[in-house]
C-alpha positions as CSV (number, residue, x, y, z in Angstrom):
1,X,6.1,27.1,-0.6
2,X,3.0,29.0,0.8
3,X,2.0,27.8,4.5
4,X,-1.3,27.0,3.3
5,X,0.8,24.3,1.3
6,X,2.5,22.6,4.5
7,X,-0.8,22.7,6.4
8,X,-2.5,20.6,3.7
9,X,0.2,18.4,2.6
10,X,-2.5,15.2,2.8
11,X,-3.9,16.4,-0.4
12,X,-0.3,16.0,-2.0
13,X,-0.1,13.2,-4.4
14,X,3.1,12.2,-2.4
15,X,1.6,11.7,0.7
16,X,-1.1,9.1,-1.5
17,X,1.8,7.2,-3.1
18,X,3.6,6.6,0.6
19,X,0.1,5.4,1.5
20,X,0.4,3.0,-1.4
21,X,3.5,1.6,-1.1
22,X,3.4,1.0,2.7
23,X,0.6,-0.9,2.4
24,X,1.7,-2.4,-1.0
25,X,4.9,-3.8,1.3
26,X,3.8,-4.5,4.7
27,X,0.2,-5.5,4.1
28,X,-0.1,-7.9,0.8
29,X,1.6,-10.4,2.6
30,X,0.5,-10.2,6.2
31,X,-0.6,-13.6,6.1
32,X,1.7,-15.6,4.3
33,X,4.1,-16.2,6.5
34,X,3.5,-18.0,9.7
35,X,4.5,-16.6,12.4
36,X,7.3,-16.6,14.2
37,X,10.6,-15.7,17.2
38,X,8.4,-13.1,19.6
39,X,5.7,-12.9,17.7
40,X,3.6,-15.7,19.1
41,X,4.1,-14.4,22.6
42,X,3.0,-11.3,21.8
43,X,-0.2,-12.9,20.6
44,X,-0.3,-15.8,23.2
45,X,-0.3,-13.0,25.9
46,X,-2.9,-10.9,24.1
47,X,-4.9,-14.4,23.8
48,X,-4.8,-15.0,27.4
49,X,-5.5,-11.3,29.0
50,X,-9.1,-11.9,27.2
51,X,-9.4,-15.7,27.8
52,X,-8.3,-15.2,31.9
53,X,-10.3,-12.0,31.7
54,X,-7.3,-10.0,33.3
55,X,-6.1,-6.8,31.6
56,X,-4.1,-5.5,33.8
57,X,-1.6,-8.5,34.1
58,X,0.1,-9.9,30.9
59,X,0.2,-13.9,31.3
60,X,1.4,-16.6,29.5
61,X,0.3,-20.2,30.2
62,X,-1.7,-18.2,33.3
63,X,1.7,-17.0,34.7
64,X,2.6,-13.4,35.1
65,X,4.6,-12.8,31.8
66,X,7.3,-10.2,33.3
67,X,8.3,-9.4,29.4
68,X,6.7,-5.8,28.9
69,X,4.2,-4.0,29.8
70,X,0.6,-5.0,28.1
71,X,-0.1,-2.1,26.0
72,X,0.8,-3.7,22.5
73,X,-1.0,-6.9,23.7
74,X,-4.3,-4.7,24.6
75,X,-4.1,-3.1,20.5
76,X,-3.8,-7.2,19.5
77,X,-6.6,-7.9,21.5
78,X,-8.6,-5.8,20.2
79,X,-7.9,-5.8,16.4
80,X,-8.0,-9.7,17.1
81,X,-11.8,-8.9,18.8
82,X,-12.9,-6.8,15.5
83,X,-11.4,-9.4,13.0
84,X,-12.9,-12.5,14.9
85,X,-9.6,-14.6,15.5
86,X,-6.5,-14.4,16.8
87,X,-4.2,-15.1,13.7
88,X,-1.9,-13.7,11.7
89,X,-3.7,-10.8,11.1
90,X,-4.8,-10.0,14.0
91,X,-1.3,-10.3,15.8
92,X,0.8,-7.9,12.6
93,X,-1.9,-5.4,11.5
94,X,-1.1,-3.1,14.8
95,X,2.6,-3.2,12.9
96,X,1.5,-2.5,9.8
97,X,-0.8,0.5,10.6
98,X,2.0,2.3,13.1
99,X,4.2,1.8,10.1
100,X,2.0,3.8,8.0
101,X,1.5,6.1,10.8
102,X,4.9,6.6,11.1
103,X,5.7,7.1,7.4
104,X,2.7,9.9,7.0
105,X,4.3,11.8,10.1
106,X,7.8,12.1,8.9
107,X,6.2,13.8,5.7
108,X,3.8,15.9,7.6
109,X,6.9,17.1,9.5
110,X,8.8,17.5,7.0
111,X,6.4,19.5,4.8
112,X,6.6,22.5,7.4
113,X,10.0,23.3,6.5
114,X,10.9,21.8,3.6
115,X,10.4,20.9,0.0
116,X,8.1,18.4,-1.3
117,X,11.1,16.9,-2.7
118,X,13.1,16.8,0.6
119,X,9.9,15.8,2.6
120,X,9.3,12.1,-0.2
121,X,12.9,11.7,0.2
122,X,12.5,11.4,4.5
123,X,9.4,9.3,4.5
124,X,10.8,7.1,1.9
125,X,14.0,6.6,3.8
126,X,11.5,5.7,7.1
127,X,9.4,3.2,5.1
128,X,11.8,1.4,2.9
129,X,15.5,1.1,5.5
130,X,16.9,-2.1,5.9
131,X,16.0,-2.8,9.3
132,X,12.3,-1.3,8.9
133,X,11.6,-3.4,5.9
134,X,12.3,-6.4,8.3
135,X,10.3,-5.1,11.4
136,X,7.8,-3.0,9.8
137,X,4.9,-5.6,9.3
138,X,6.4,-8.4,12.2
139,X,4.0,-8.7,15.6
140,X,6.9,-7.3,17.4
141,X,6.8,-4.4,19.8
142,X,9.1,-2.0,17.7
143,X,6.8,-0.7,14.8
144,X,4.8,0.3,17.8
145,X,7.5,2.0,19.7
146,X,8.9,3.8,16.9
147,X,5.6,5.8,16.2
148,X,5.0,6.6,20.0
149,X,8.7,7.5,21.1
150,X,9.9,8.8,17.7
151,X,6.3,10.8,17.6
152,X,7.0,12.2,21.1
153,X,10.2,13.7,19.5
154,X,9.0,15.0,16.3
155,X,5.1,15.9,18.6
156,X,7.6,18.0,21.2
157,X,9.4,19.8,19.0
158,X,6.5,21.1,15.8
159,X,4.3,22.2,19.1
160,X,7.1,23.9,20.7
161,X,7.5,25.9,17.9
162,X,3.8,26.6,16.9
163,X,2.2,26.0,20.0
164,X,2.5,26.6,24.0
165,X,4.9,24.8,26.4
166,X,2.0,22.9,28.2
167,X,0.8,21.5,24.9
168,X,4.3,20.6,23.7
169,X,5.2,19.1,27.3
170,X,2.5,17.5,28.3
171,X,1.8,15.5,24.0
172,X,5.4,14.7,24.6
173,X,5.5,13.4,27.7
174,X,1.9,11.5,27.6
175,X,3.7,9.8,24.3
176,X,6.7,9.0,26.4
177,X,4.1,7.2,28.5
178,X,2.6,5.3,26.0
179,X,6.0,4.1,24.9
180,X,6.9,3.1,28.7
181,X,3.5,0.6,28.4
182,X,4.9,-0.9,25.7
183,X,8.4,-1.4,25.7
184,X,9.9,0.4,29.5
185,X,11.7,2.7,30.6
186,X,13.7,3.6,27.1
187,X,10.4,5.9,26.0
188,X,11.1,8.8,28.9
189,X,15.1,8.4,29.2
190,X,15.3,9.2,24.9
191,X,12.6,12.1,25.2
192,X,13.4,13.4,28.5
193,X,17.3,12.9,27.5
194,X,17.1,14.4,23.7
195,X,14.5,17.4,24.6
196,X,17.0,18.6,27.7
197,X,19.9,18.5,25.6
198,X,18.7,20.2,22.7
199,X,17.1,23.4,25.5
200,X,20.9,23.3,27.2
201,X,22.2,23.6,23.7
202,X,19.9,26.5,22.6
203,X,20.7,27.9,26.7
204,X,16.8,27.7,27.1
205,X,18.2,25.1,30.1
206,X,15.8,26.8,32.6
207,X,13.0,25.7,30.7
208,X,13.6,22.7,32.4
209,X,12.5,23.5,35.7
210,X,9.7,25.8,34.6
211,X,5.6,25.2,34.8
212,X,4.8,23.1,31.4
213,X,7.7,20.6,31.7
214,X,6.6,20.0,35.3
215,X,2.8,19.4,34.4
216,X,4.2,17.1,31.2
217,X,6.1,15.1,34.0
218,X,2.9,15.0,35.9
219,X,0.7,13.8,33.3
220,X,3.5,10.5,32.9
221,X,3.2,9.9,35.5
222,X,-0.7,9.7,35.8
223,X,-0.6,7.9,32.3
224,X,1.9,5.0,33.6
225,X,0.4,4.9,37.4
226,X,-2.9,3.8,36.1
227,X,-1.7,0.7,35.0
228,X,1.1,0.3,36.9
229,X,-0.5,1.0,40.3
230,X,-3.5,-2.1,39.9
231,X,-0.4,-4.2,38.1
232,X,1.4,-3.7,41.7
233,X,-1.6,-4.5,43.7
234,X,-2.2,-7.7,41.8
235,X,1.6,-9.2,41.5
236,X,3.1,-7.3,44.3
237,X,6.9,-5.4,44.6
238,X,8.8,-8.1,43.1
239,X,7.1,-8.4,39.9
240,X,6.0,-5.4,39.4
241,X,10.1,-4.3,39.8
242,X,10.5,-6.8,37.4
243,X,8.3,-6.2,34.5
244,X,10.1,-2.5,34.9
245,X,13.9,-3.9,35.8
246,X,14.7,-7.2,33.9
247,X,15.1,-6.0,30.5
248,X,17.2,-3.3,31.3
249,X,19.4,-5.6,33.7
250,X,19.8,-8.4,31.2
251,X,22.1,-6.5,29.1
252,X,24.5,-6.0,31.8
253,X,24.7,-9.5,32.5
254,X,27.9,-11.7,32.4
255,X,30.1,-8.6,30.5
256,X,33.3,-8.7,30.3
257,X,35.9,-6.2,28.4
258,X,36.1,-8.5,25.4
259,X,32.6,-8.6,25.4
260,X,32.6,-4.6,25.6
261,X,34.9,-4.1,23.0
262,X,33.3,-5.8,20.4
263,X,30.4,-4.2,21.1
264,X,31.8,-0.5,20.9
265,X,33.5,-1.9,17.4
266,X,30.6,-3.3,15.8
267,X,27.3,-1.3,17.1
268,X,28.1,1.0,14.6
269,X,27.9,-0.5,11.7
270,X,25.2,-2.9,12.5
271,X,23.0,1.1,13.1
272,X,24.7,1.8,9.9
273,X,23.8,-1.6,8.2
274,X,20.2,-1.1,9.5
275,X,19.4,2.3,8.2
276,X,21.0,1.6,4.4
277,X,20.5,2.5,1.6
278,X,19.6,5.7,2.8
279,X,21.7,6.7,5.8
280,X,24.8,7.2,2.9
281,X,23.0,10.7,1.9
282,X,23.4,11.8,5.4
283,X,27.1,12.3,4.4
284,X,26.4,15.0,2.6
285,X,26.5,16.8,5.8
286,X,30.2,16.6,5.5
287,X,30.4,19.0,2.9
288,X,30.1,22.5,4.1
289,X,28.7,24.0,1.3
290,X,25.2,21.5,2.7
291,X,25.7,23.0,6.4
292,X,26.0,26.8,5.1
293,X,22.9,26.0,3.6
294,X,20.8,25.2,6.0
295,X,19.7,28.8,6.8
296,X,16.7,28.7,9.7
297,X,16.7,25.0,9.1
298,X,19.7,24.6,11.6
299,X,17.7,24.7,14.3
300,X,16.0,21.5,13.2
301,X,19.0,19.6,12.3
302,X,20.6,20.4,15.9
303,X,17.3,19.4,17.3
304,X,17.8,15.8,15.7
305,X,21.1,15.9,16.1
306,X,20.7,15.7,19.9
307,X,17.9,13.3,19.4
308,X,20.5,10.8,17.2
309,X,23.1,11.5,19.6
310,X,21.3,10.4,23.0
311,X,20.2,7.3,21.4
312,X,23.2,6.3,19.7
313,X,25.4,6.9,23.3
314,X,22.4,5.2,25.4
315,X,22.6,1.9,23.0
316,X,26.7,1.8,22.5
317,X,27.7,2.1,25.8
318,X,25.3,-1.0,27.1
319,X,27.3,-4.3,26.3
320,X,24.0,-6.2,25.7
321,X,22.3,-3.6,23.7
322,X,21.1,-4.8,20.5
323,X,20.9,-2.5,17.1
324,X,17.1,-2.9,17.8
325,X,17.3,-0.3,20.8
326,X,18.1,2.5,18.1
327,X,14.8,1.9,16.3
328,X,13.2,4.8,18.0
329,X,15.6,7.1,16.7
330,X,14.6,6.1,13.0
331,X,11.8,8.8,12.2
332,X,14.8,11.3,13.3
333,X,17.3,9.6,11.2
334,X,14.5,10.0,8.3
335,X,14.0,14.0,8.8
336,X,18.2,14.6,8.9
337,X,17.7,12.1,5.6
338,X,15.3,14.5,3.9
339,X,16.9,17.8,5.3
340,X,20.1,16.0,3.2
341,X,18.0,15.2,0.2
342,X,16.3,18.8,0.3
343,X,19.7,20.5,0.8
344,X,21.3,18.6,-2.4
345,X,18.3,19.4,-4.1
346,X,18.5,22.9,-3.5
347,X,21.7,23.0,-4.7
348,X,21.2,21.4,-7.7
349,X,23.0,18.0,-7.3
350,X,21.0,16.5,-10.4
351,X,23.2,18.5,-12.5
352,X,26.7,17.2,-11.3
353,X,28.7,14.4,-12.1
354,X,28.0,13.1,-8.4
355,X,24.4,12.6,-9.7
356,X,25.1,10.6,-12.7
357,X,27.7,8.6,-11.0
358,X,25.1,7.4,-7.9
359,X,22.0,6.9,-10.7
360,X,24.1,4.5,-12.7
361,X,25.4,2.8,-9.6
362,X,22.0,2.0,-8.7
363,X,20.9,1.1,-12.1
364,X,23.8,-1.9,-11.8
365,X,22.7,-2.5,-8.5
366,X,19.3,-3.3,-9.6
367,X,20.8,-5.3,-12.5
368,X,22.6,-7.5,-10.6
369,X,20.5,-8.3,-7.6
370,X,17.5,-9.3,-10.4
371,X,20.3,-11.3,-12.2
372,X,20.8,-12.9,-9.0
373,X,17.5,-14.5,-8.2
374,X,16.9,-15.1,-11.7
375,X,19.7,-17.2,-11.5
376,X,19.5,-19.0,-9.1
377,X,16.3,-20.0,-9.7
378,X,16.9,-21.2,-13.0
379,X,20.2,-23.3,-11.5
380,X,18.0,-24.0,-8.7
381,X,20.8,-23.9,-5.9
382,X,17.9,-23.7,-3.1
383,X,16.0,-21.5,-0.8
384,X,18.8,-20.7,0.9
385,X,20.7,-18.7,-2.1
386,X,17.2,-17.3,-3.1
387,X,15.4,-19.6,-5.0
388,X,12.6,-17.9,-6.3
389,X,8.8,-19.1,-7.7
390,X,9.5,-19.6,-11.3
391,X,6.9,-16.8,-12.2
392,X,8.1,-15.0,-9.6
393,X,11.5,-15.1,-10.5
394,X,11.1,-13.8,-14.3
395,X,8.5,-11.2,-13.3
396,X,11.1,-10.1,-10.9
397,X,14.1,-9.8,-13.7
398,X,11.8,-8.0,-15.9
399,X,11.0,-5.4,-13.0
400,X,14.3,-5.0,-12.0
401,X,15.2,-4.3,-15.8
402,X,12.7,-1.8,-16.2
403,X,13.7,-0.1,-13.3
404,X,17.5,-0.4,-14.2
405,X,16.5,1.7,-17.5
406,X,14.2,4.4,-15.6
407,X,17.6,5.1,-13.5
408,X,19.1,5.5,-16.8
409,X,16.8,8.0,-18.0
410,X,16.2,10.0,-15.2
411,X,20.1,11.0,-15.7
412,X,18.4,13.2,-18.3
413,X,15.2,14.2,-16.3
414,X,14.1,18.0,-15.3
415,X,15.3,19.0,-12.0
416,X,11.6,18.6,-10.5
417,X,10.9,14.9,-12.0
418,X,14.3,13.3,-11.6
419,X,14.6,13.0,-7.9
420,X,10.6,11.6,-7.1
421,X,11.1,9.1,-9.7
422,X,14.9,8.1,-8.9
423,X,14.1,7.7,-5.1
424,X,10.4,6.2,-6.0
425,X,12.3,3.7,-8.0
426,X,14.8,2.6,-5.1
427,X,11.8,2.8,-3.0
428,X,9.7,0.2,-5.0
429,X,12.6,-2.5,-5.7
430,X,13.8,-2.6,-2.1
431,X,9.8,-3.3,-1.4
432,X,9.7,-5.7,-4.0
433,X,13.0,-7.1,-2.8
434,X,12.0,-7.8,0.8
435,X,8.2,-7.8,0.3
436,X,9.3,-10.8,-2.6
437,X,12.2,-12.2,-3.0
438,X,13.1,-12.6,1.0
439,X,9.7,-13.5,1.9
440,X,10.0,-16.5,-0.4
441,X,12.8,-17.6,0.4
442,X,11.7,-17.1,4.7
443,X,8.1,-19.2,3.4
444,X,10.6,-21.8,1.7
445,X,12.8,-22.2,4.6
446,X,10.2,-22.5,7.2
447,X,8.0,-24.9,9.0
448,X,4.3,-24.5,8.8
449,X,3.8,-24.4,12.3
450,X,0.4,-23.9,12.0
451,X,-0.9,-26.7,10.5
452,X,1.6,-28.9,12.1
453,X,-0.2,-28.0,15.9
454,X,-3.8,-28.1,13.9
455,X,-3.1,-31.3,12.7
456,X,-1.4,-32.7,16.0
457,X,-4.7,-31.2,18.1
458,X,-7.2,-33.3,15.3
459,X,-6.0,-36.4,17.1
460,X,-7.0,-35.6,20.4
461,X,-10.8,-36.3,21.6
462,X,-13.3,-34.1,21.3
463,X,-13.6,-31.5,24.2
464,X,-10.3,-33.0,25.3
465,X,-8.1,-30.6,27.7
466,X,-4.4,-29.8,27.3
467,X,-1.7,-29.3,30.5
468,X,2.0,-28.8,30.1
469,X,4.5,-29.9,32.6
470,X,7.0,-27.3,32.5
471,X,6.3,-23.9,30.2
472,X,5.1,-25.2,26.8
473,X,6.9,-23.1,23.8
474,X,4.9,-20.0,23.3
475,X,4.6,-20.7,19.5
476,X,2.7,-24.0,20.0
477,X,0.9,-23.1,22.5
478,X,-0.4,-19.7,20.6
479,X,-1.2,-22.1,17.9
480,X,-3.1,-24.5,20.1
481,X,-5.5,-21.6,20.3
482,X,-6.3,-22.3,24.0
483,X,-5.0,-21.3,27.5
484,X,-3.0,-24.4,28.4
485,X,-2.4,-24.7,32.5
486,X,0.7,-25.2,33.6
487,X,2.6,-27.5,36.1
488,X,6.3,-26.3,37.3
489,X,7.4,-30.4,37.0
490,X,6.3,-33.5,36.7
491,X,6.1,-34.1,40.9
492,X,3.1,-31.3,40.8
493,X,1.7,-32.3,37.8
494,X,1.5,-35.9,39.0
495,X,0.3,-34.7,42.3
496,X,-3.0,-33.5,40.3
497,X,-5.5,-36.5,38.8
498,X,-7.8,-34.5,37.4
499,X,-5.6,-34.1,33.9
500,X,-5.6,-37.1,31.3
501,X,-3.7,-35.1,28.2
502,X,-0.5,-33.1,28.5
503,X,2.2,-31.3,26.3
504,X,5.5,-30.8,27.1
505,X,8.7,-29.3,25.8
506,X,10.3,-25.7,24.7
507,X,13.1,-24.4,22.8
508,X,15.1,-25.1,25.0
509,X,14.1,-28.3,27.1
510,X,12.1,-31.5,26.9
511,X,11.0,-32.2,30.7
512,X,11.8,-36.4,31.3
513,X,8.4,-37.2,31.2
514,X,9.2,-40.4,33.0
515,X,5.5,-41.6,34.4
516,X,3.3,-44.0,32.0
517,X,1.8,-42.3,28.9
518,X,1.4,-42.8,25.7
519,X,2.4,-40.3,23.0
520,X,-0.5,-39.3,20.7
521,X,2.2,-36.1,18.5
522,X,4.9,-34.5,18.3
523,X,5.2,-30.9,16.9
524,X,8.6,-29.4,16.2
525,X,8.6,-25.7,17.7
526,X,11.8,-24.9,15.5
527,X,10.9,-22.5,13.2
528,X,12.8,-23.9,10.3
529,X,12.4,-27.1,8.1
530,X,14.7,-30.0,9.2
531,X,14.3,-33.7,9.3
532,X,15.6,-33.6,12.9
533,X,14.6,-30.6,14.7
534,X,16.1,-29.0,18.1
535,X,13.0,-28.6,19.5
536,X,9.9,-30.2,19.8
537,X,6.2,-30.4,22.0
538,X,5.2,-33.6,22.8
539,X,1.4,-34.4,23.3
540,X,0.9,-37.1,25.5
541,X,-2.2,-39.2,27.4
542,X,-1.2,-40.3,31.3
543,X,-1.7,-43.8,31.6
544,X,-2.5,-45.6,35.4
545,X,0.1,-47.1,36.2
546,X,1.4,-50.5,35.4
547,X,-0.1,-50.0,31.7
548,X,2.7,-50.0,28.8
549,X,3.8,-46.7,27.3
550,X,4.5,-46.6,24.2
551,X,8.2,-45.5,23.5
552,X,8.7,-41.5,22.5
553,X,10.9,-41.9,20.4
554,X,9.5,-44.2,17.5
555,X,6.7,-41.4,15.7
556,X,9.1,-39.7,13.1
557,X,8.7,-35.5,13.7
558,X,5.5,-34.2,12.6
């Protein structure tokens, strides 16, 4: 393929249809799902930085939030400022676009050394794996960390190639920075810790003390110091140690060598589980016939190789690590994924009886899982086995036998049409599997929360101002749409008289509450339906004293 090719591979009608389908998944149902775990602190923070007029130090409920560092919360902020509310929208677009973002790098990168074929095959594999189909469109920080630490990977190496050492240094290292305001100190260990081993490998170790590394440490440091310096000033040494410490320390909390075993058993297979379907066709790099192939594309493999292999070890040998950690490594894992596809390609797989065994495979695959939610609708077992939309459900059994019969036909497809359409094809059902089917069911399953605080807020007074005793949970009080002061206990908060209206209650407390008031709501903050949830806000007016309260526990949940 002519260079000229790889330089403009934004004109390709691949790079278009990855476009499509990203934002066919991650952005047609951005809004209907309320949301929900982390999400609503990440927007509650966001909320408040603007509303307290303080950028520089993440609160929630006016507190210092010592969760991460604010730079996801300033991208919220600001898509929240453009769209003109802080919603669901505002708090999961930043996901959806570093999703995209993500998906058109892997194919840029992989359209400088490989084959159209093998370059669809990687960005596929990055938009459409398990664990990105669940993350990829959530409020969460790791669509955000994947693009800037698995950029600073696939940014160091193209430039190190094509470019100079400063520019490949300093990109990476100024991406490394981004990723330590978002998430910590993970972003520098897996680029300093991938790059290093990959130069010791290649005995270019000396690299590592040269010029262009230095100034790339240099500029890190400048990037992260100029938040990190007024975030000191403000909070002082022991928060500012812990906004950079707790995470990290948290997973070596209260380990024990049952605890670590389990972990070493299972971590692999829960990375395995996350990167499926299409981590299996990095097992062709068991068969040597794939490896003698590679030619001058070794280099790139061993590059990724080391990339894999320093966040893999980093992750397994933490007790507390979850498989979450190895997101970053995912646009890696994608490359190796189309280096495999572009390597079985070249070799003609499509011809063998390997091919026709995997294309039928799927073609059941798709015929039983549309079988499934067909079924169970039309039993109507529940949400919880699938239960799909009536409409839905049919629409989705006639897709998934439409597809079934393209995998049967593509058996017999030319060499160049049989591999876009069969991995196109898996592409668009798991979409339509998450996007759909799991969405409904999540919808089904869960509480409105929205409407539930909306509805709870309607009966207070106008103009009327909410305190919590205690922390509040972060999901009602992102929903309450206000900043909502906080008092540590009761003792302070009954110290203060200036307050008439307060909430109380997390996921994991309800404060006593044991001072005259009358309750006026009470919102569950447990994300799923249930008559009697585990966790609930109550809204409350302060009485004086000596006048009756009415008991808390006669108003059935809201």
């Amino acid at each position: 393929m002519a260079m000229d090719g790889r330089r403009r591979w934004y004109l390709e009608w691949e790079a278009w249809a990855l476009a499509a389908l990203v934002l066919a998944i991650y952005l047609s149902r951005i809004e209907s799902l309320s949301l929900t775990g982390e999400e609503t602190r990440r927007g509650l923070i966001a909320l408040e930085m603007v509303e307290l007029d303080d950028l520089v130090v993440p609160r929630q409920q006016g507190r210092p939030a010592l969760f991460r560092p604010p730079l996801q919360n300033w991208i919220i902020s600001f898509v929240a400022w453009l769209h003109g509310s802080y919603d669901e929208f505002a708090v999961r677009l930043p996901s959806v676009i570093a999703t995209l973002f993500t998906v058109l790098g892997v194919y840029a990168y992989c359209r400088e050394f490989m084959s159209r074929i093998g370059a669809l095959g990687g960005a596929l594999s990055m938009a459409t794996m398990a664990h990105v189909l669940q993350y990829g469109w959530l409020g969460e920080t790791e669509a955000l960390y994947v693009l800037i630490v698995g950029g600073s990977m696939l940014a160091w190496r193209r430039l190190d190639e094509r470019s100079s050492p400063y520019a490949a240094w300093c990109i990476g290292y100024a991406l490394a920075g981004l990723g330590m305001l978002t998430k910590g100190p993970q972003a520098p260990m897996l680029f300093a810790g991938s790059v290093g081993l990959f130069l010791i490998w290649q005995r270019r170790a000396r690299e590592l003390l040269a010029r262009p590394h230095l100034a790339g440490i240099a500029l890190f440091v400048v990037i992260y110091a100029a938040w990190e310096i007024p975030f000191y000033l403000r909070v002082g040494s022991q928060a500012a140690w812990g906004m950079f410490a707790n995470d990290v320390a948290a997973r070596f909390e209260g380990n024990g060598v049952v605890r670590l075993l389990r972990h070493l058993a299972l971590f692999p297979l829960e990375v395995f589980a996350c990167l499926l379907p299409w981590g299996i066709t990095l097992l062709a790099f068991v068969r040597r016939d794939i490896r003698r192939s590679l030619g001058a594309t070794a280099i790139e493999a061993r590059f990724f190789l080391c990339c894999v292999a320093i966040g893999f070890i980093s992750c397994w040998l933490v007790p507390g690590a979850k498989n979450r950690y190895f997101a970053p490594l995912y646009p890696c894992v994608a490359v190796l994924v189309g280096l495999a596809i572009d390597r079985l390609d070249a070799l003609g797989f499509q011809a063998t009886t390997g091919w026709r065994v995997m294309v039928r495979m799927l073609a059941v695959a798709v015929l039983v899982t549309g079988a499934w939610f067909v079924g169970v609708t039309l039993i109507g077992y529940g949400p919880q086995l699938g239960t799909q939309p009536f409409a839905f459900a049919i629409a989705y059994g006639l897709i998934s036998l439409t597809l079934a019969m393209v995998f049967g036909r593509s058996i017999r497809m030319p060499r160049p049409l049989a591999w876009p359409v069969m991995m196109l094809c898996v592409a668009v059902f798991l979409g339509l599997t998450y996007n759909g089917a799991v969405v409904n069911t999540f919808i089904a399953a869960r509480r409105a929360m929205d409407r539930d605080v909306l509805a709870a807020r309607s009966r207070l007074p106008a103009g009327a101002k909410l305190v919590s005793i205690g922390e509040v949970a972060h999901n009602f009080a992102f929903y309450y749409g206000e900043v909502i002061p906080r008092y540590d206990d009761q003792a302070a908060a009954l110290g203060d008289s200036q307050w008439t209206y307060f909430c109380a209650g997390n996921e994991f407390s309800m404060p006593a509450c044991d001072f005259p008031h009358s309750e006026i709501a009470r919102v569950s903050c447990d994300p799923h339906c249930s008559i009697t949830p585990r966790a609930y806000v109550i809204i409350g007016r302060r009485e004086a004293v000596g006048v009756a309260s009415r008991p808390d526990d006669h108003l059935p949940p809201r």
